[in-house]
Structure formats: structure tokens, C-alpha cells
Residue frames as a rotation matrix with the C-alpha (Angstrom) as fourth column:
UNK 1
-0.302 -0.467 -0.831 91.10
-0.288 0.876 -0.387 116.32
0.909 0.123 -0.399 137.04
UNK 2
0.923 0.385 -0.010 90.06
-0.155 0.395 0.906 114.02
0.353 -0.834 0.424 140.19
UNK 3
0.491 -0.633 0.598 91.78
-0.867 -0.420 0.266 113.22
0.083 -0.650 -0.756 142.82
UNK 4
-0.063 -0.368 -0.928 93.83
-0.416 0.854 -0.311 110.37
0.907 0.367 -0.207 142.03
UNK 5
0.815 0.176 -0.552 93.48
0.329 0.643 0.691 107.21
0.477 -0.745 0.466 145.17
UNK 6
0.576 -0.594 0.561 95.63
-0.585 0.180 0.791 106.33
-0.571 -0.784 -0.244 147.73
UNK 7
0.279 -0.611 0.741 96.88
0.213 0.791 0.573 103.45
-0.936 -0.002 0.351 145.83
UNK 8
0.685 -0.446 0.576 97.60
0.499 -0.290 -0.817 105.60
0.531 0.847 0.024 142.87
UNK 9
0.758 -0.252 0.601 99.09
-0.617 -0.575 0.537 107.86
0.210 -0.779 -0.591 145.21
UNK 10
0.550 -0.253 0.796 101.24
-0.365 0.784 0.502 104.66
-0.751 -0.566 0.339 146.21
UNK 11
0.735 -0.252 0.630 101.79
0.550 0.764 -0.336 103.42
-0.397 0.593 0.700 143.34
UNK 12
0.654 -0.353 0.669 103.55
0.498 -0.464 -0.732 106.28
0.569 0.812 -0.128 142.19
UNK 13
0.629 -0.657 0.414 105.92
-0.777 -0.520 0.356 106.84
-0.018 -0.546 -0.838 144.85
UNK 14
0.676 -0.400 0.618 106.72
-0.091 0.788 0.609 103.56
-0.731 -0.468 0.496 144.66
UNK 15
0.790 -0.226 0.570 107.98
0.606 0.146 -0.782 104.45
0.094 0.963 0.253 140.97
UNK 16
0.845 -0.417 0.335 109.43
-0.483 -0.864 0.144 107.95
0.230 -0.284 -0.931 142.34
UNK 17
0.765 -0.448 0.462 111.14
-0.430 0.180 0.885 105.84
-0.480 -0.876 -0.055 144.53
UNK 18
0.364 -0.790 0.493 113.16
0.527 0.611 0.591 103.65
-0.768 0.044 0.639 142.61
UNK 19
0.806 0.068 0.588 113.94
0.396 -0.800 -0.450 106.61
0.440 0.596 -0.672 140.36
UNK 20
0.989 -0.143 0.026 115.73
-0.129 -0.781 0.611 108.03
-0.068 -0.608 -0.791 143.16
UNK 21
0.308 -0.925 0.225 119.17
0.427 0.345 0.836 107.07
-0.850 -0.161 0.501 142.01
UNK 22
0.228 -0.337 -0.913 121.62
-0.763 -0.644 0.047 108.90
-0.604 0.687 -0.404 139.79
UNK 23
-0.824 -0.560 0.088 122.98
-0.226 0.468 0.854 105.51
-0.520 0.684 -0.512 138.13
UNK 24
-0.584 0.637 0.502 119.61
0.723 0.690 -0.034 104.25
-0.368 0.343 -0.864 137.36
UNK 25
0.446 0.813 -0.375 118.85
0.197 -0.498 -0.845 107.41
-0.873 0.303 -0.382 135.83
UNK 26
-0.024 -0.622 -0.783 121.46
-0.765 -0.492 0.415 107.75
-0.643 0.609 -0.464 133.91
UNK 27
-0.672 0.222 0.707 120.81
0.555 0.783 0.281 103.77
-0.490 0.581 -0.649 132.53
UNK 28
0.122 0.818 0.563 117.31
0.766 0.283 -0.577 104.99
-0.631 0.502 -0.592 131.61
UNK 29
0.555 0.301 -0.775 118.10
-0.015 -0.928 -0.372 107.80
-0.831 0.218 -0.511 130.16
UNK 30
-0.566 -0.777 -0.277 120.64
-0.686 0.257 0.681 106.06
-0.457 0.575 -0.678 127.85
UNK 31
-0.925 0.164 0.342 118.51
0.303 0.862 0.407 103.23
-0.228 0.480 -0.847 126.90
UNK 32
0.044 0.996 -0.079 115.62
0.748 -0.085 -0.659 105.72
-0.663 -0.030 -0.748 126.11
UNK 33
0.222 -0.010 -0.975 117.35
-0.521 -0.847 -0.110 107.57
-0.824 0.532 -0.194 124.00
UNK 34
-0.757 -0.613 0.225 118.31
-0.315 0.645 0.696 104.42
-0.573 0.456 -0.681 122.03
UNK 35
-0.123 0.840 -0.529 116.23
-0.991 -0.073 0.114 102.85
0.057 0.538 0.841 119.04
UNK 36
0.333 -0.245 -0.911 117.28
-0.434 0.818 -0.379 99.65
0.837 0.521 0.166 119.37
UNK 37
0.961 -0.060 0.271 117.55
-0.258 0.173 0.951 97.53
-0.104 -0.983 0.151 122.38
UNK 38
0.219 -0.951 0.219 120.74
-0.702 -0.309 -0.642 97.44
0.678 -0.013 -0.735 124.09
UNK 39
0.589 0.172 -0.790 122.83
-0.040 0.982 0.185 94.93
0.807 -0.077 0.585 125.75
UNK 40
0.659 -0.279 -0.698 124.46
0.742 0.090 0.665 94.52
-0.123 -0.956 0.266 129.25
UNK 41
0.525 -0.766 0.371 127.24
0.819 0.573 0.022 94.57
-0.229 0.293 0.928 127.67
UNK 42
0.106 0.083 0.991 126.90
0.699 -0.715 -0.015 98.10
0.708 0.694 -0.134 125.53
UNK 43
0.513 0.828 0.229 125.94
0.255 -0.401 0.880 99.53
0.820 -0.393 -0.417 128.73
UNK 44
0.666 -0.608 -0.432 128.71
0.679 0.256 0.688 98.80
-0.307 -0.752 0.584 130.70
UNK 45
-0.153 -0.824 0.545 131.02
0.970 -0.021 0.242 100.11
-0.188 0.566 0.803 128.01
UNK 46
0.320 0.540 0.779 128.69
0.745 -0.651 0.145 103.19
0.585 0.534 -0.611 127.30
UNK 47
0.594 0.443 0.671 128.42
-0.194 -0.731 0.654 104.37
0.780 -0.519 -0.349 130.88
UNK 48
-0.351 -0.936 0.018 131.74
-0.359 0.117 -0.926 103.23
0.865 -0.331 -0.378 132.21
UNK 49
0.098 0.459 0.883 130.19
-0.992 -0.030 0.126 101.03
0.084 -0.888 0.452 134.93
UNK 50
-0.849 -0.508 0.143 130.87
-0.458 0.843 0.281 97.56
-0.264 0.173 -0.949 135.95
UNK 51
-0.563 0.646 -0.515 128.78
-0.024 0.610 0.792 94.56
0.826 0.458 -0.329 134.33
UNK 52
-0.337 0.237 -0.911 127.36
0.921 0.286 -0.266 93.89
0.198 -0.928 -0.315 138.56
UNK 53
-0.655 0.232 -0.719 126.25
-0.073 -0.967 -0.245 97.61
-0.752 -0.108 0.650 138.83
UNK 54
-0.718 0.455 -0.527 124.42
-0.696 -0.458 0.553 97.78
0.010 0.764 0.645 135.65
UNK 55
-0.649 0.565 -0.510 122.93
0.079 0.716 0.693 94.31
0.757 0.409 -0.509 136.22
UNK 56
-0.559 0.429 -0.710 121.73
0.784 -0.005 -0.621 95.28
-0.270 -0.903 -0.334 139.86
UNK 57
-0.860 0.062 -0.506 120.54
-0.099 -0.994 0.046 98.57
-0.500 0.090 0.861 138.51
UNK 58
-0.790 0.186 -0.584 118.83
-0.515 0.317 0.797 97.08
0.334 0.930 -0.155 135.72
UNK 59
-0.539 0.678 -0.500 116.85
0.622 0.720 0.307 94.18
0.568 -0.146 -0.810 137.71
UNK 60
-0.374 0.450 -0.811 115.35
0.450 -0.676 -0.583 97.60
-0.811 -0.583 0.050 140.03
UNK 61
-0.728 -0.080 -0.681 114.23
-0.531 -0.562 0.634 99.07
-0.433 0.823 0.367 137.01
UNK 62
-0.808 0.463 -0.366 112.57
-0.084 0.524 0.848 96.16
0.584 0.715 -0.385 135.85
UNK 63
-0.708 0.634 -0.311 110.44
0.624 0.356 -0.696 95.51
-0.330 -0.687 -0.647 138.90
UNK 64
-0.036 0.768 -0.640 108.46
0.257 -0.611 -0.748 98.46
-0.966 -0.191 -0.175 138.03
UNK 65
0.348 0.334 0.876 108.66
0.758 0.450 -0.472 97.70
-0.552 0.828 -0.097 134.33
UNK 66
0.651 0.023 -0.759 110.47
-0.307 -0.906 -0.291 100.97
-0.694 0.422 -0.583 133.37
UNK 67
-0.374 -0.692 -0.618 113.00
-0.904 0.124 0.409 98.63
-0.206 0.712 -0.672 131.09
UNK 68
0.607 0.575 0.549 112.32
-0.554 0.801 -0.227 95.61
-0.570 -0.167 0.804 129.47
UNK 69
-0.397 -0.785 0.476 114.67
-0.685 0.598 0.416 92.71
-0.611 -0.161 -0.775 129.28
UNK 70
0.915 0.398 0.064 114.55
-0.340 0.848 -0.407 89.95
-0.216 0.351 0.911 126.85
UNK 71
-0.007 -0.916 0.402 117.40
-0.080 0.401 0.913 87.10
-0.997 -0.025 -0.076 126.74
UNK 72
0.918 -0.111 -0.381 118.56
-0.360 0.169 -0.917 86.37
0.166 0.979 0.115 122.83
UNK 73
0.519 -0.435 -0.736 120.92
0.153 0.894 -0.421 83.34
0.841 0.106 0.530 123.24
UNK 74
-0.207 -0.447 -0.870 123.67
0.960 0.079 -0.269 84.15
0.189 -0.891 0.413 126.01
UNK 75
-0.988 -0.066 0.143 122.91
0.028 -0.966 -0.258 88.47
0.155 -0.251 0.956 125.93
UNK 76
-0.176 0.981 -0.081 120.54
0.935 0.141 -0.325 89.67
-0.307 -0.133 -0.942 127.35
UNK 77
-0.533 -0.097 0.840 118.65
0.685 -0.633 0.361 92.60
0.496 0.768 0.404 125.79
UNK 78
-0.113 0.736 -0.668 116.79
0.752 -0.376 -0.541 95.41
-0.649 -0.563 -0.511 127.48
UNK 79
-0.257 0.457 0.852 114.70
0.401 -0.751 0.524 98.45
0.879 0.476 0.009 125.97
UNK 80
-0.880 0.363 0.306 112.59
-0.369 -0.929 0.039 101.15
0.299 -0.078 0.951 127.08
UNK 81
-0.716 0.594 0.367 109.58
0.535 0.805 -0.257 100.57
-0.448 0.012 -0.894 128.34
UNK 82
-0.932 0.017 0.363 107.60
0.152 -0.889 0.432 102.88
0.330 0.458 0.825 126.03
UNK 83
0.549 0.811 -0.203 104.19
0.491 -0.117 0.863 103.14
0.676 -0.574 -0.462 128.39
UNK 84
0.194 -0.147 -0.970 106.48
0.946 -0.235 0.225 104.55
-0.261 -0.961 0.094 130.79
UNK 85
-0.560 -0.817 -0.139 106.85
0.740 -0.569 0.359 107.59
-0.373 0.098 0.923 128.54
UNK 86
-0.079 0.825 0.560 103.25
-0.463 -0.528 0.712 109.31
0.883 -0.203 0.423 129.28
UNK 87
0.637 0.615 -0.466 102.52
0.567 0.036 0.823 107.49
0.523 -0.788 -0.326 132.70
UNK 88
-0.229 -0.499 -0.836 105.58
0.958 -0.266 -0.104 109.15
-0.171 -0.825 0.539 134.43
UNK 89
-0.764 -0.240 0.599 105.37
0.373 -0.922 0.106 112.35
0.527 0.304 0.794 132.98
UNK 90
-0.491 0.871 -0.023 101.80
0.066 0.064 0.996 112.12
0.869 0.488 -0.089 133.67
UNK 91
0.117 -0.020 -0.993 102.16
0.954 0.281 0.106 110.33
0.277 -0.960 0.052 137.26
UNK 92
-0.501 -0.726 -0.472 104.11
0.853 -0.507 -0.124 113.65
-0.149 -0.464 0.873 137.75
UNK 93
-0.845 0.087 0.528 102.08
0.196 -0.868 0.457 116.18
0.498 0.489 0.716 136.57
UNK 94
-0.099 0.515 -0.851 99.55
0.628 0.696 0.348 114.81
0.772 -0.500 -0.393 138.60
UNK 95
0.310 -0.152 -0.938 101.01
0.950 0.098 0.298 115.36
0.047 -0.984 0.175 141.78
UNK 96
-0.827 0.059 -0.559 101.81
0.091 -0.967 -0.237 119.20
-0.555 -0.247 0.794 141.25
UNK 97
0.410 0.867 -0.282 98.35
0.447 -0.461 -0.767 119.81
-0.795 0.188 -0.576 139.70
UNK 98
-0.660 -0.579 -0.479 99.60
0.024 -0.653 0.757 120.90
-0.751 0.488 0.445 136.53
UNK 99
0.466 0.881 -0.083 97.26
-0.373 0.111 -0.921 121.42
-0.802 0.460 0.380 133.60
């Protein structure tokens, strides 16, 4: 494997980075185990957390596309982003040289 840039390098801390939080792992990990996209709402209830938490949690997540949000009349909906399930792994294997 080459050495991956700087701005891959970058880019992928910048993912690490907003990773770095137990709630916002515990979102993705709930809404990635889910077939079906899930709503604020569900989420709140699921993972005992208030509606403000999950939505702040949620809009960090999106920046770096690791959920995707779509509105459907007053709920909004959010999924998985399923590309993010080979680049992180990937991102990560990377960076310890694994084969």
C-alpha cells in the first residue's frame, strides 16, 4: 500500500475526531444496526437521551456525512451512511499498516 497524503492523513483525523464521543457513538452504532431509517424521535426514546442532545449529536455526525438525514413532513429521518462502512474501517487500517 502507499503512503496515503497529508490531506488524507487530515481528512481522517478529522473523522477520528468527531468520533471521539461516547454519545455519538453510541447514536451510530444504533442507527447502523437499524434497516430502516430512524427518527429523532425513536432515538431519543431508544437511547434515553434528550431530543437537544441527539439533535446536536446528530448535526456533528452529519458534517462528515457518517448519517444521513432526510426531512419527511414534520420528522426528520436519518440513516447510516453506508460508504462509511469500508472507508472507516479502511481509513483505520490504514493508519496501523494492517494488511
Amino acid at each position: 500500500m502507499s503512503e496515503p497524503s497529508t490531506e488524507t492523513f487530515d481528512e481522517w483525523a478529522s473523522w477520528f475526531k468527531v468520533l471521539a464521543d461516547g454519545t455519538r457513538l453510541r447514536l451510530l452504532h444504533h442507527i447502523a444496526g437499524l434497516d430502516e431509517p430512524v427518527t429523532v424521535g425513536e432515538l431519543v426514546e431508544a437511547l434515553d437521551l434528550t431530543q437537544s442532545n441527539v439533535s446536536h449529536h446528530l448535526r456533528v455526525l452529519g458534517t462528515h456525512d457518517f448519517v444521513l438525514t432526510e426531512r419527511d413532513g414534520v420528522r426528520t429521518l436519518v440513516r447510516a451512511n453506508p460508504n462509511c462502512m469500508s472507508a472507516l474501517p479502511e481509513a483505520a487500517a490504514a493508519v496501523m499498516q494492517a494488511d
